[in-house]
C-alpha positions, -999 to +999 in steps of 0.1 A: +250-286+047+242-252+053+273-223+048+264-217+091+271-257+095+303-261+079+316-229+094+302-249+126+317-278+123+353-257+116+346-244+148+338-277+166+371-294+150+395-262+162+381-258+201+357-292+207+320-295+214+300-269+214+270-262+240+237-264+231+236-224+243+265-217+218+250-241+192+215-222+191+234-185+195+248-191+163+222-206+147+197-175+152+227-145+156+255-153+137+259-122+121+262-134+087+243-162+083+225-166+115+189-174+109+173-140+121+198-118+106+188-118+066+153-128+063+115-128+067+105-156+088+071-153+089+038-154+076+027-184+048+054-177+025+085-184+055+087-206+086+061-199+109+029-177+119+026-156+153-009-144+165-001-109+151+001-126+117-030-143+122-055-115+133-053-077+134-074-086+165-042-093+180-024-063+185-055-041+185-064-056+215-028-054+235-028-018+221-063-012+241-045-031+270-017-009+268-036+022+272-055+013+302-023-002+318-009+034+314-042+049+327-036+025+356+002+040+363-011+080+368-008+084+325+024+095+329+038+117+295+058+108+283+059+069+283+077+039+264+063+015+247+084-013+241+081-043+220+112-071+221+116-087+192+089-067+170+090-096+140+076-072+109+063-047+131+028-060+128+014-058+165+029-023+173+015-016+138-020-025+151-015-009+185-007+018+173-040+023+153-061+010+179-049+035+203-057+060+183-097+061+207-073+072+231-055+100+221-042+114+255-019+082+256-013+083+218+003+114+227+022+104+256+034+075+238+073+072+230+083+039+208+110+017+210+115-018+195+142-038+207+157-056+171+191-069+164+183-084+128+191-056+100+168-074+080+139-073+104+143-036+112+142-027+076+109-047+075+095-028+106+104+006+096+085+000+064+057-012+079+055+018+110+065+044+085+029+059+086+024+049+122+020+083+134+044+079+168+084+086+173+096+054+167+137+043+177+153+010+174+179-001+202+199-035+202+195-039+240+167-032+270+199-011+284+195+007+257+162+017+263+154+054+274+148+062+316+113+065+322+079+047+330+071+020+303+053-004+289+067-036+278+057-065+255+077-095+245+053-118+218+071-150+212+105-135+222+113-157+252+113-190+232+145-174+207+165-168+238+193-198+234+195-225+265+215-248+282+207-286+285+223-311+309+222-347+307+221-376+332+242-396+320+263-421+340+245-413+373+255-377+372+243-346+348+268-331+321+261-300+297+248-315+266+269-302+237+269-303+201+297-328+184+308-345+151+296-379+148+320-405+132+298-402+100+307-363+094+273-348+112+264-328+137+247-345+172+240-342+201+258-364+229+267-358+270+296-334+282+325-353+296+323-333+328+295-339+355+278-313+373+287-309+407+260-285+416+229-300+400+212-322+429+178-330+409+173-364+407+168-377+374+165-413+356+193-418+327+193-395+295+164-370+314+175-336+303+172-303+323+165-269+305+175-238+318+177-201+302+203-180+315+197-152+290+166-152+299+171-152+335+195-126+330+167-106+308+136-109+334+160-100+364+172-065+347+132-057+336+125-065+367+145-042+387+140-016+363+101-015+365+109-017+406+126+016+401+109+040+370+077+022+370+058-003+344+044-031+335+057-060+310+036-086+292+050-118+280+031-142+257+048-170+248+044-210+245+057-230+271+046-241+309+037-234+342+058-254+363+093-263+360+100-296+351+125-322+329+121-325+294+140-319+262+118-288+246+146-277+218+128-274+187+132-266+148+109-258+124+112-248+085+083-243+060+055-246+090+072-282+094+090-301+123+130-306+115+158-320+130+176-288+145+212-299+141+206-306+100+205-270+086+217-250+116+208-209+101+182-222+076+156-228+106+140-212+134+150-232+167+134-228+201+126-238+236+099-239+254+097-212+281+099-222+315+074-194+329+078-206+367+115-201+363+110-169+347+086-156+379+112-164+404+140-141+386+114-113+384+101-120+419+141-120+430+147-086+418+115-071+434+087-068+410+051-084+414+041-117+386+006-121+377-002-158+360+008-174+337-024-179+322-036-191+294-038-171+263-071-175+252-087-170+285-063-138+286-074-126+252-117-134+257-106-112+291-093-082+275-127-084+248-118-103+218-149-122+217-166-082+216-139-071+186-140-104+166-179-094+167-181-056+159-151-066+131-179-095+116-210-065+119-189-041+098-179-062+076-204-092+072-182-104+043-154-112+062-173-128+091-158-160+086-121-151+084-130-129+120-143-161+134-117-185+123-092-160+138-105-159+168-111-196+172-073-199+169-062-175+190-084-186+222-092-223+213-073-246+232-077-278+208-049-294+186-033-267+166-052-239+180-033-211+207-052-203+231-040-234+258-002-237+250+005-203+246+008-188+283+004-147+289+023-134+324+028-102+338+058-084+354+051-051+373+061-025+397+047-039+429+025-010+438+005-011+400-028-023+407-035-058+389-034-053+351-064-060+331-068-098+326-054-111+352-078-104+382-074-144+392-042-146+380-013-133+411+013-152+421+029-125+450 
């Protein structure tokens, strides 16, 4: 058992089950042995592999996007550029270079990545140190500075913890985390029913819901409804809210059981994007798609930079193409189908690039 588990399982035997919100809090930000707060999760040698990892093609390309998003708003100068949860710093790394064809925006541009792991932040000021742009780190999107901006959140959403509920007995209860009688953690039904869940549901359905999240997309929201902006999301999840159990672990590119080594994995939940458009569309702002990833990526020209990357360097054709493939294909173990891209905007910015078919008003 992991140092995190024990200290959960003291917890769980002073106070009682645990939610699954609480559970998944601690498992990510505990601040001393939370799983985001003293590593490097990514690449081959940890946990998993985001599309930033994959292909510089990545972030060059929301970098281009930026910069005509910004021509779109009037170029205001200055602007923020925001990135939640910046992993190594690796698609505001390439953003930042790409951008560079545009130097009237390079100029205007004003940093800030939203990070609460010390460990990450150390990793992203190493890797931004040349990066040519004021750069600050905030814990918070309250922390970030007034103005117009620019927003991105790449695989952000899933981290953000959430609640379950149960049917169980004919009504729903908060799933929770418990002791079992042989000493491990599991999962079981709250004692308490739900008064004001109505959804009908067959016995042991479970309903997801985000509230930090929710809580996240209405503040952006009214705050591009006031200063102005534009915030891309690009997660993996789905389109239309329904039940399921989405809750997730995984540890050396494998599928594990999230209760076993709560701190030693990454844990996450699909994102709900439908839910998310009706908290952004509450406080005001316009939501364009979700679409898919890959058709957002061939939109924005990644079939055009995979190509012009293969013709100056012929040797690394291959590697170009096999990027590419994974970022836009939408067969087994490629991204380009399960991983959704969706915009939230001031309503009176005109449709972002990408997402000319993509409005929901």
């Amino acid at each position: 058992m992991s140092e995190l588990g024990a200290h959960i399982k003291a917890v769980i035997a002073e106070d009682g089950p645990m939610t699954v919100e609480r559970y998944m809090e601690l498992a990510l930000g505990h601040p001393d042995h939370g799983y985001y707060m003293n590593r490097d999760p990514f690449g081959a040698s940890g946990d998993f592999t985001t599309a930033p990892e994959i292909s510089q093609m990545f972030g060059e390309l929301i970098g281009l996007w930026s910069a005509e998003v910004w021509n779109q708003m009037g170029r205001p100068d200055p602007v923020q550029l925001v990135e939640f949860g910046p992993g190594r710093g690796t698609l505001t790394s390439d953003a930042l270079r790409a951008a560079r064809i545009v130097p009237d925006f390079r100029a205007a541009l004003e940093v800030t990545l939203i990070e609460t792991s010390p460990a990450l932040a150390e990793i992203q000021h190493e890797t931004l140190l040349t990066a040519g742009a004021p750069i600050a780190w905030v814990p918070t999107l309250a922390d970030v500075p007034e103005g117009a901006a620019i927003f991105i959140g790449n695989e952000f959403l899933d981290a953000l913890p959430v609640r379950q509920y149960q049917r169980s007995h004919n009504r729903w209860r908060e799933r929770v985390v418990w002791v079992d009688k042989g000493g491990a953690l599991a999962f079981a039904p709250g004692r308490q029913p739900e008064p004001f869940i109505q959804a009908a549901g067959e016995e042991g359905d479970i309903i997801e819901t985000c509230p930090a999240a929710h809580r996240l997309m209405f503040e952006l929201a009214a705050r591009l409804v006031k200063q102005g902006g534009v915030a891309l999301f690009i997660d993996y999840g789905h389109s239309v809210t329904s039940i399921g159990d989405t809750l997730q672990a995984v540890r050396g590119h494998a599928m594990v059981d999230p209760l076993v080594e709560p701190g030693e994995c990454d844990i996450t939940a699909h994102v709900d994007f439908a839910a998310m458009a009706r908290s952004a569309r509450a406080a005001g702002a316009a939501v364009y798609g979700p679409i898919d990833q890959g058709d957002f990526l061939r939109a924005i020209g990644i079939d055009m930079r995979a190509q012009a990357l293969s013709e100056r360097t012929p040797e690394r054709a291959a590697e170009f193409e096999q990027a590419r493939r994974r970022l836009v294909g939408k067969d087994v173990g490629e991204m380009g189908g399960l991983f959704k891209a969706m915009i939230v905007a001031n309503r009176n910015h005109p449709i972002p690039p990408g997402f000319d078919d993509g409005a929901i008003r």
